[in-house]
Biopython code that builds the backbone (N, CA, C, O; Angstrom):
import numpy as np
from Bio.PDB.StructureBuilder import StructureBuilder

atoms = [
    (1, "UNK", "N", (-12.642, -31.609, 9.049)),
    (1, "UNK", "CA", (-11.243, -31.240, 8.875)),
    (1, "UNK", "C", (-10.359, -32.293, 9.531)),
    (1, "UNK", "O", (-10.693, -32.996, 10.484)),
    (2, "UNK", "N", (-9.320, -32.308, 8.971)),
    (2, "UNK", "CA", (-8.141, -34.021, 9.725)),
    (2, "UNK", "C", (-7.561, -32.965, 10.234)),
    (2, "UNK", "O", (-7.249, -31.835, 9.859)),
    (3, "UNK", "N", (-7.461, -33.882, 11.588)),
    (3, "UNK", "CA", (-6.432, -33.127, 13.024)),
    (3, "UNK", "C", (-5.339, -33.405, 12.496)),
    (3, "UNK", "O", (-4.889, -34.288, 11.766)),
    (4, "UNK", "N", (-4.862, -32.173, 13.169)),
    (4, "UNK", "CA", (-3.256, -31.870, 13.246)),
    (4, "UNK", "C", (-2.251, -31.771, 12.199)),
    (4, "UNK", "O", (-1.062, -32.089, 12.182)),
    (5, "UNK", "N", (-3.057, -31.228, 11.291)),
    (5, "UNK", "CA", (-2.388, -31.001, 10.281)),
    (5, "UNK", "C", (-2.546, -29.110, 9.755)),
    (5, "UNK", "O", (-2.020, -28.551, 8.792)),
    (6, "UNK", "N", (-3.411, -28.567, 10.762)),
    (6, "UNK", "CA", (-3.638, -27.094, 10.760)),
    (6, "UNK", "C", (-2.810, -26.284, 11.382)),
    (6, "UNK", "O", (-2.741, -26.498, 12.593)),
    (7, "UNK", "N", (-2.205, -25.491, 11.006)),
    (7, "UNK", "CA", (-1.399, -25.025, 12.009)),
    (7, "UNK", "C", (-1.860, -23.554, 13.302)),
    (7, "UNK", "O", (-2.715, -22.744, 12.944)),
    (8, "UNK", "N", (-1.610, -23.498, 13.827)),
    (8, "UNK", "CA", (-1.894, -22.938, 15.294)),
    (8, "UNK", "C", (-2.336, -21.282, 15.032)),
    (8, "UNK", "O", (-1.461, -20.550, 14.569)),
    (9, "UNK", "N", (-3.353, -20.849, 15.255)),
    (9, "UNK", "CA", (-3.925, -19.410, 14.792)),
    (9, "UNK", "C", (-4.240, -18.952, 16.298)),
    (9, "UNK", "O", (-5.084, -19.067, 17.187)),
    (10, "UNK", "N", (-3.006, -18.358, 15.999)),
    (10, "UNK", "CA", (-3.225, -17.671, 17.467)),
    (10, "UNK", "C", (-2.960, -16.091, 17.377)),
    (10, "UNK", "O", (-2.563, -15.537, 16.351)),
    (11, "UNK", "N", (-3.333, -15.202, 19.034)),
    (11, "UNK", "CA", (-3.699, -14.161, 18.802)),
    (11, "UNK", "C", (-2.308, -13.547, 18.446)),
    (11, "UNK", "O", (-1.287, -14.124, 18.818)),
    (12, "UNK", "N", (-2.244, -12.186, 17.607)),
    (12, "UNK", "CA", (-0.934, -11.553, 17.432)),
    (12, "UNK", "C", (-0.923, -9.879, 17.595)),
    (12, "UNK", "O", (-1.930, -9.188, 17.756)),
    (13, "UNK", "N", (0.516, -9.379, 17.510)),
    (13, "UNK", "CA", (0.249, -7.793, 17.870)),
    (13, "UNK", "C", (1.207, -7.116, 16.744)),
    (13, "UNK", "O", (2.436, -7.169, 16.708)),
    (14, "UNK", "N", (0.216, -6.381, 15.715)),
    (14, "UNK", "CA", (1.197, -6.185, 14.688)),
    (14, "UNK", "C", (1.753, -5.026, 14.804)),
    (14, "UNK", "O", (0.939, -4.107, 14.899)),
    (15, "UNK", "N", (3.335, -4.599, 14.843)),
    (15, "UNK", "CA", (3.719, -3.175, 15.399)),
    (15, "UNK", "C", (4.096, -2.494, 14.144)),
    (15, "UNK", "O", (4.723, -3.221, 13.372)),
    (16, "UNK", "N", (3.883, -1.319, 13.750)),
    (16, "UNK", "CA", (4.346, -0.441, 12.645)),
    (16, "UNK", "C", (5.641, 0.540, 13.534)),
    (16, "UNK", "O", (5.737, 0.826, 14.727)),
    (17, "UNK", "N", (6.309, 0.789, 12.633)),
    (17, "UNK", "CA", (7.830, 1.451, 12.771)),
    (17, "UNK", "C", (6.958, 2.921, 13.489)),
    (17, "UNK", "O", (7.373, 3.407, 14.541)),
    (18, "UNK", "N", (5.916, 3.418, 12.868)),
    (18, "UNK", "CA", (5.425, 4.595, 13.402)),
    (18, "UNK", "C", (4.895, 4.579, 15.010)),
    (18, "UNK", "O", (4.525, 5.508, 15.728)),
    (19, "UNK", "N", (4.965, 3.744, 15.159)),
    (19, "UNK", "CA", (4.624, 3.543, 16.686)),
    (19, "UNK", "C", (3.139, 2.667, 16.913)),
    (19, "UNK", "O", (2.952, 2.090, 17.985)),
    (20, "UNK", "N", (2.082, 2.622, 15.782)),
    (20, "UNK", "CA", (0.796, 2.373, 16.246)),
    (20, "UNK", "C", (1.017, 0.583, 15.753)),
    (20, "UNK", "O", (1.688, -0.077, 14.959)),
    (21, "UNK", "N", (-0.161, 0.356, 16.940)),
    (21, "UNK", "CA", (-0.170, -1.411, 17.288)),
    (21, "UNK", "C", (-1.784, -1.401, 16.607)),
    (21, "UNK", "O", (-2.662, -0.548, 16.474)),
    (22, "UNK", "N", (-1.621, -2.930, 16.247)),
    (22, "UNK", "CA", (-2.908, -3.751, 16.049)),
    (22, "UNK", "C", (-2.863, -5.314, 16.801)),
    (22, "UNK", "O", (-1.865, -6.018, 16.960)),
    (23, "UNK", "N", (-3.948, -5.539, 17.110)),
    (23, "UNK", "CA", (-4.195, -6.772, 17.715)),
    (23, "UNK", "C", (-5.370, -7.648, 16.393)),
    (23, "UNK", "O", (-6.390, -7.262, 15.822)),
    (24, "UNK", "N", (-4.682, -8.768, 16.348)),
    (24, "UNK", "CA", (-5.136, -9.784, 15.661)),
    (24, "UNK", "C", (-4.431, -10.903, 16.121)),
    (24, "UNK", "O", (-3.562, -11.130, 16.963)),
    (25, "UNK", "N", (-5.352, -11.779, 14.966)),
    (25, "UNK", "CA", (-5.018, -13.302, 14.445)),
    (25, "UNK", "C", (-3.701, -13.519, 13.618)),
    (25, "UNK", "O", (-3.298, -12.749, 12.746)),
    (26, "UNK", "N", (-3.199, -14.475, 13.948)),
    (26, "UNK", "CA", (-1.986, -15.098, 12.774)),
    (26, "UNK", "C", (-1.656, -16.392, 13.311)),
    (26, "UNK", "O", (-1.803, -16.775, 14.471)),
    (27, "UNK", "N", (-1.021, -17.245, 11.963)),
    (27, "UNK", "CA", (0.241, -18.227, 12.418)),
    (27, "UNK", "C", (1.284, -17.848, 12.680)),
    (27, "UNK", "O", (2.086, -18.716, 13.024)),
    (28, "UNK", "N", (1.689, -16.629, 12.650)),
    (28, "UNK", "CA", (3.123, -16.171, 12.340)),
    (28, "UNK", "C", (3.405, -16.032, 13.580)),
    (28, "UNK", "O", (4.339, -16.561, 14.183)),
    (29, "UNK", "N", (2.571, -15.286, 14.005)),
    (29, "UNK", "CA", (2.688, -14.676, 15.716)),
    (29, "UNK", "C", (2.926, -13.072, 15.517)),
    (29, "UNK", "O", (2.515, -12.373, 14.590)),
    (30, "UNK", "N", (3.667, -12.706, 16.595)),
    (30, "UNK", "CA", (3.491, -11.237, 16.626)),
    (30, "UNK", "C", (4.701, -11.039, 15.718)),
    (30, "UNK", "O", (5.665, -11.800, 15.626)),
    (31, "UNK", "N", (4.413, -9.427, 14.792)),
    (31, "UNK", "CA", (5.724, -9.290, 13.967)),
    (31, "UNK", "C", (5.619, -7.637, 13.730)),
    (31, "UNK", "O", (4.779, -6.923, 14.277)),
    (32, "UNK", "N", (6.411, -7.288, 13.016)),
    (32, "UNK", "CA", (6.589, -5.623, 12.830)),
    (32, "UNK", "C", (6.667, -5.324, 11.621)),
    (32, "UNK", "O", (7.221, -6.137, 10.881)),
    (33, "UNK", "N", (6.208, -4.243, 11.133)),
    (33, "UNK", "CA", (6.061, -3.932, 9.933)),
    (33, "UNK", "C", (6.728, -2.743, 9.829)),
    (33, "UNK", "O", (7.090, -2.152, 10.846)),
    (34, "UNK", "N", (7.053, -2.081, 8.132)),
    (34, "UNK", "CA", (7.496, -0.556, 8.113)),
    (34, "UNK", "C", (6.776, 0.271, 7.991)),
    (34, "UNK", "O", (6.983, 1.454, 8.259)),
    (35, "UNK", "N", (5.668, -0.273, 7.507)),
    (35, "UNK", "CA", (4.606, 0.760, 6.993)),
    (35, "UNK", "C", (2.922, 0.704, 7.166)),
    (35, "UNK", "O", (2.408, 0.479, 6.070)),
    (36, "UNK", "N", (2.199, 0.810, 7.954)),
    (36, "UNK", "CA", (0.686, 1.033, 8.146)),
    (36, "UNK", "C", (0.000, 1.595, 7.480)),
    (36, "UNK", "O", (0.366, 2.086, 6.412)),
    (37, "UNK", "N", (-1.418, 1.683, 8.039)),
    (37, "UNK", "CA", (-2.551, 2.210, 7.157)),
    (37, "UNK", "C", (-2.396, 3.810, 7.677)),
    (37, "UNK", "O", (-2.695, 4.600, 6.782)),
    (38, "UNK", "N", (-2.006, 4.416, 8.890)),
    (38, "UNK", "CA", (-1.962, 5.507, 9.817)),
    (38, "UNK", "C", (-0.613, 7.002, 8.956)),
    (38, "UNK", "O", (-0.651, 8.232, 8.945)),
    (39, "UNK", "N", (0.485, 5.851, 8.321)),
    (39, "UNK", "CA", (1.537, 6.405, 8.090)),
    (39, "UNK", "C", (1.951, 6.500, 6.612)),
    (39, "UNK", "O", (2.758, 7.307, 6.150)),
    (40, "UNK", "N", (1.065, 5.256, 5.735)),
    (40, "UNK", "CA", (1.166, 5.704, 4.259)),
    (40, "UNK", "C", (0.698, 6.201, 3.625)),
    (40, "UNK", "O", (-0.463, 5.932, 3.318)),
    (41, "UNK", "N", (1.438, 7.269, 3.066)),
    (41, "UNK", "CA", (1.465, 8.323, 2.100)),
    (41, "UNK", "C", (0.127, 8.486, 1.225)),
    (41, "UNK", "O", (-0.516, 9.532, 1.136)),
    (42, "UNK", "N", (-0.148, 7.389, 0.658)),
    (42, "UNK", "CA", (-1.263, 6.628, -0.187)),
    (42, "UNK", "C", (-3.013, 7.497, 0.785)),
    (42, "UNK", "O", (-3.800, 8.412, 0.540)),
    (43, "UNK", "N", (-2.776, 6.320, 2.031)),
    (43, "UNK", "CA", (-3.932, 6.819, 3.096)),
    (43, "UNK", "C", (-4.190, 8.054, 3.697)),
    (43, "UNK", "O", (-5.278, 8.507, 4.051)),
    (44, "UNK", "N", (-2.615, 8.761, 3.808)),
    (44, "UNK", "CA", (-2.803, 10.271, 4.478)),
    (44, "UNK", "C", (-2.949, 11.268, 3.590)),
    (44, "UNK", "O", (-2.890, 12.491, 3.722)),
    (45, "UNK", "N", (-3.145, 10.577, 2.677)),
    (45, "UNK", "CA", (-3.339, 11.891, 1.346)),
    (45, "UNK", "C", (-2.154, 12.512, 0.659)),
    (45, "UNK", "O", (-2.359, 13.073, -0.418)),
    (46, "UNK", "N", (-0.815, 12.474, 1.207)),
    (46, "UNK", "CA", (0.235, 13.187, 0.914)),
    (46, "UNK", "C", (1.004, 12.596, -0.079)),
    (46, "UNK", "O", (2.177, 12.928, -0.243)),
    (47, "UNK", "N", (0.374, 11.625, -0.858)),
    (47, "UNK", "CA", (0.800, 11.042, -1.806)),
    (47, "UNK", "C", (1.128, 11.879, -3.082)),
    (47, "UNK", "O", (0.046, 12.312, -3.479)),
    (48, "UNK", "N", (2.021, 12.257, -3.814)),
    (48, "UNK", "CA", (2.231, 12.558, -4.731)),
    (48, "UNK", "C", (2.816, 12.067, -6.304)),
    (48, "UNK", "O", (3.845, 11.469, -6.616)),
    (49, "UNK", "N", (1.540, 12.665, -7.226)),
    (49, "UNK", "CA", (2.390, 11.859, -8.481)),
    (49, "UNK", "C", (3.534, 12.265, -9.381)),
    (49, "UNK", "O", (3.578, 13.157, -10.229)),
    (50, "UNK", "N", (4.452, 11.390, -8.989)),
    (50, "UNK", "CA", (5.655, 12.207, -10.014)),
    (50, "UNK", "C", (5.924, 11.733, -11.095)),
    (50, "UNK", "O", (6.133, 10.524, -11.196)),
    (51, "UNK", "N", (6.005, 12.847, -12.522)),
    (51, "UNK", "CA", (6.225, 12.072, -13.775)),
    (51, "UNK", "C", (7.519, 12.281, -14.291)),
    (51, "UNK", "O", (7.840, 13.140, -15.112)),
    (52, "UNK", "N", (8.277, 11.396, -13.727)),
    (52, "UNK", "CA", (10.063, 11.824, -14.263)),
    (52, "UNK", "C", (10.316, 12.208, -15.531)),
    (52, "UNK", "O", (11.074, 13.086, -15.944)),
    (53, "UNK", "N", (9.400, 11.245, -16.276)),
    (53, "UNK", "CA", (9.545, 11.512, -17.534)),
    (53, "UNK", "C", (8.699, 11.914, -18.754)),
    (53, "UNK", "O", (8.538, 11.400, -19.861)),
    (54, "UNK", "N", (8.287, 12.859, -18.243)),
    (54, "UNK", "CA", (7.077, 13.433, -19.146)),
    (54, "UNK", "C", (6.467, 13.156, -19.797)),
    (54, "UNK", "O", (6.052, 13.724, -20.807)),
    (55, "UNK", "N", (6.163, 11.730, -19.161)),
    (55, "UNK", "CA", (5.185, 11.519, -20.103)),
    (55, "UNK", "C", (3.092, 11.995, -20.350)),
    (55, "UNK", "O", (2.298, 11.937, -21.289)),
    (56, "UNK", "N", (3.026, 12.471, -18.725)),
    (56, "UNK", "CA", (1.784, 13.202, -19.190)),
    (56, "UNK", "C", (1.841, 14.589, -20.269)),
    (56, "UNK", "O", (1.079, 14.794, -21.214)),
    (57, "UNK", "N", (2.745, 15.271, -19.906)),
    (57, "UNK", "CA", (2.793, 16.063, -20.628)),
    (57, "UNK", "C", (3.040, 16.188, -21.884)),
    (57, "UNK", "O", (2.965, 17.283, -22.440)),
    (58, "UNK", "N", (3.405, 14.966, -22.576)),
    (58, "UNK", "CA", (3.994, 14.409, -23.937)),
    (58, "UNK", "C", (2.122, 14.052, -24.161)),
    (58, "UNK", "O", (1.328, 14.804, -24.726)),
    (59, "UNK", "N", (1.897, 13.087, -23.707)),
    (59, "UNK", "CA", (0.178, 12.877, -24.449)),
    (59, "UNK", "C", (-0.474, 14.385, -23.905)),
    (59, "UNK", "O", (-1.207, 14.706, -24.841)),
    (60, "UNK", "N", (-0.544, 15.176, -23.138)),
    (60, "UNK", "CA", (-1.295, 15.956, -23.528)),
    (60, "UNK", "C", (-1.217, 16.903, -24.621)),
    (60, "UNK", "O", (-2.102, 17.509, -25.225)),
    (61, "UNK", "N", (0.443, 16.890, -24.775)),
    (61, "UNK", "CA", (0.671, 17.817, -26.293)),
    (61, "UNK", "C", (0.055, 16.827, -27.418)),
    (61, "UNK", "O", (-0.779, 17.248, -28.219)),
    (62, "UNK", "N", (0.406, 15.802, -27.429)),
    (62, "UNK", "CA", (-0.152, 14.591, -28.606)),
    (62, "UNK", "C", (-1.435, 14.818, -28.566)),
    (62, "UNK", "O", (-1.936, 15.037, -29.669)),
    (63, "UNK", "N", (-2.140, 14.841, -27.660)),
    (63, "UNK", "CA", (-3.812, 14.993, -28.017)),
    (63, "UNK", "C", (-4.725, 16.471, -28.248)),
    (63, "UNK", "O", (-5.808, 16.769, -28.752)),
    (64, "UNK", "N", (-3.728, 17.102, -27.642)),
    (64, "UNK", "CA", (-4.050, 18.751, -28.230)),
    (64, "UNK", "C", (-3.471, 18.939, -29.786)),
    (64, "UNK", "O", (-3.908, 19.837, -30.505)),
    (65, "UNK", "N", (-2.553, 18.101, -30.187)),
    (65, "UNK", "CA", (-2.165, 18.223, -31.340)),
    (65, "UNK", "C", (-3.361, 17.731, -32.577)),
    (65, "UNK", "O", (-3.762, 18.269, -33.608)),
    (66, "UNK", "N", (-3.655, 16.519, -31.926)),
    (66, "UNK", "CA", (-4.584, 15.692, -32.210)),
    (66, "UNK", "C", (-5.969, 16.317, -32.519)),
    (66, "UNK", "O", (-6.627, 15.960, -33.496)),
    (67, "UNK", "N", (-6.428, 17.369, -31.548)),
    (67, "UNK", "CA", (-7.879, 17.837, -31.153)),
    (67, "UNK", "C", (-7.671, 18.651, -32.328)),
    (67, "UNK", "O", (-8.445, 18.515, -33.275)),
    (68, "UNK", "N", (-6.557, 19.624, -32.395)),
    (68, "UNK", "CA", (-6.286, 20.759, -33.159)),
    (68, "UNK", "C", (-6.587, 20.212, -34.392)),
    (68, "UNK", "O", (-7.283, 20.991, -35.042)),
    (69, "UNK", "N", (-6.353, 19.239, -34.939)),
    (69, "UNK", "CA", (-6.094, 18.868, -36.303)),
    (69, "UNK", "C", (-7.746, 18.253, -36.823)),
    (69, "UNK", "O", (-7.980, 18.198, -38.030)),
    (70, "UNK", "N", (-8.654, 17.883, -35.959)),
    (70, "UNK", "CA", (-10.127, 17.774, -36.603)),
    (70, "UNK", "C", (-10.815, 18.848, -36.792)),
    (70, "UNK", "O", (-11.942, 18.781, -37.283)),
]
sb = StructureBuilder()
sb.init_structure("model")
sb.init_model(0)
sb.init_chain("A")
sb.init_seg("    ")
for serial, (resi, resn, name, xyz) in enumerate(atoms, 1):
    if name == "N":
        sb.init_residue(resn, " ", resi, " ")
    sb.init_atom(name, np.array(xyz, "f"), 0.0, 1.0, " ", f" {name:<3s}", serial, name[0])
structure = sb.get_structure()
């Protein structure tokens, strides 16, 4: 590898808005985030799917329409 052209990987402390810390690596250095693995919706399960616009319910009539008709 050619010196000095890498830039500096040093240790960092990544903070989430929810309060919980991680310790790692970066160039960046230490920084803050809004959202973690601890606090999103996605990971805690509380994720919900919303269909504004009906569209599941539009293909399930289309394919019951569909089933009906063979």
């Amino acid at each position: 590898m050619k010196e000095g052209i890498h830039p500096e990987y040093r240790e960092a402390v990544v903070t989430c808005s929810c309060g919980a810390t991680y310790h790692t690596r970066s160039t960046k250095g230490s920084f803050q985030v809004a959202i973690c693995a601890n606090c999103h919706p996605f990971y805690t399960g509380q994720q919900k799917l919303v269909d504004t616009q009906g569209r599941v319910e539009r293909f399930r009539a289309r394919y019951a329409k569909h089933k009906a008709s063979k």
